[in-house]
N, C-alpha and C positions, 0 to 999 in steps of 0.2 A: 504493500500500500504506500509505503515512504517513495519507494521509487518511482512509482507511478505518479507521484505527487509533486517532485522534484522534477518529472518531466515534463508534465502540466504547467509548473513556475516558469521554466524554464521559453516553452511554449507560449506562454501569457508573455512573458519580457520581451521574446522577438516580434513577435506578431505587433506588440505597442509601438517599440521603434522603426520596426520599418513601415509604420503607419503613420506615425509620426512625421519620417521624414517629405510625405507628401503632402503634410498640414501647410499652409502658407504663414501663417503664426509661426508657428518652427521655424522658417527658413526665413522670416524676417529677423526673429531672436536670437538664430545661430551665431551669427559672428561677434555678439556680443549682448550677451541674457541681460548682464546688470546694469547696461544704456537700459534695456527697452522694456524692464519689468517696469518702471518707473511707469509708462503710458497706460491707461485704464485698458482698453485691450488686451494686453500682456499681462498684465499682472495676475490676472485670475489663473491665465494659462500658465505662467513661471511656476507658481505656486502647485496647480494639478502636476506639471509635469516634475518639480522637486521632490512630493510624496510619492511620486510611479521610480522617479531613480532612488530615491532612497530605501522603499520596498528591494529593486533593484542591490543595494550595495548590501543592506541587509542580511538577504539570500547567499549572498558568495561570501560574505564576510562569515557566515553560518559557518557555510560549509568547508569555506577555510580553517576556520577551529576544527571543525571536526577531523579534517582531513589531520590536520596538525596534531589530536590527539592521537591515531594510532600512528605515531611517530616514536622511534627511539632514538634520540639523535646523538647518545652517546656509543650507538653500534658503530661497527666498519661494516656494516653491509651494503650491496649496493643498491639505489636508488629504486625503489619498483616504478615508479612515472617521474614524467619532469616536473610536476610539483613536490615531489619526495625530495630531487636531485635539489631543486631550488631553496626550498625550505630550508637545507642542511647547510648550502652554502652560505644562505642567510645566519645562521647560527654560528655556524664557524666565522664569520663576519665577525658578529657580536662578541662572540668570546675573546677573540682578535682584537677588541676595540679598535676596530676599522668600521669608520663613518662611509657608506656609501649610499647616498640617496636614491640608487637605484635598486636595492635588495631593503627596502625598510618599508 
């Protein structure tokens, strides 16, 4: 049931933005959201579409925990996905104290 459920989220997120991107709203607010929420037009719309990504970041930031729990990141084993591979390198970053804005 969980996975059928996650691929339903999954489904619902794609279906929004590429529906999205044929909104004219959207594509007048793209190049810059925080010029044009200011306008009564946009602002309702900034708004709906701030609580659709934020469900959005929600969902993977989930799943990111989760995925991170069945992690050992003090094995030497190798990698089972490239978020396992990633994760580890981000840890070994950390332990490092090596600042890299692009693994944080």
């Amino acid at each position: 049931m969980e996975k059928k459920r996650k691929v339903i989220l999954k489904l619902k997120f794609a279906q929004y933005l590429v529906g999205e991107i044929g909104n004219p709203i959207f594509n007048i607010m793209n190049p810059d959201p925080e010029y044009y929420k200011k306008f009564p037009i946009c602002s309702q719309y900034y708004k709906k579409f701030n609580v659709e990504i934020q469900k959005m970041k929600d969902h993977f930031f989930h799943l990111i925990s989760e995925h991170r729990k069945g992690i050992d990141f003090d094995s030497n084993e190798e990698a089972t996905d490239f978020v396992e591979a990633y994760m580890r390198y981000q840890h070994k970053l950390k332990l490092d104290g090596i600042v890299d804005p692009n693994f944080e």
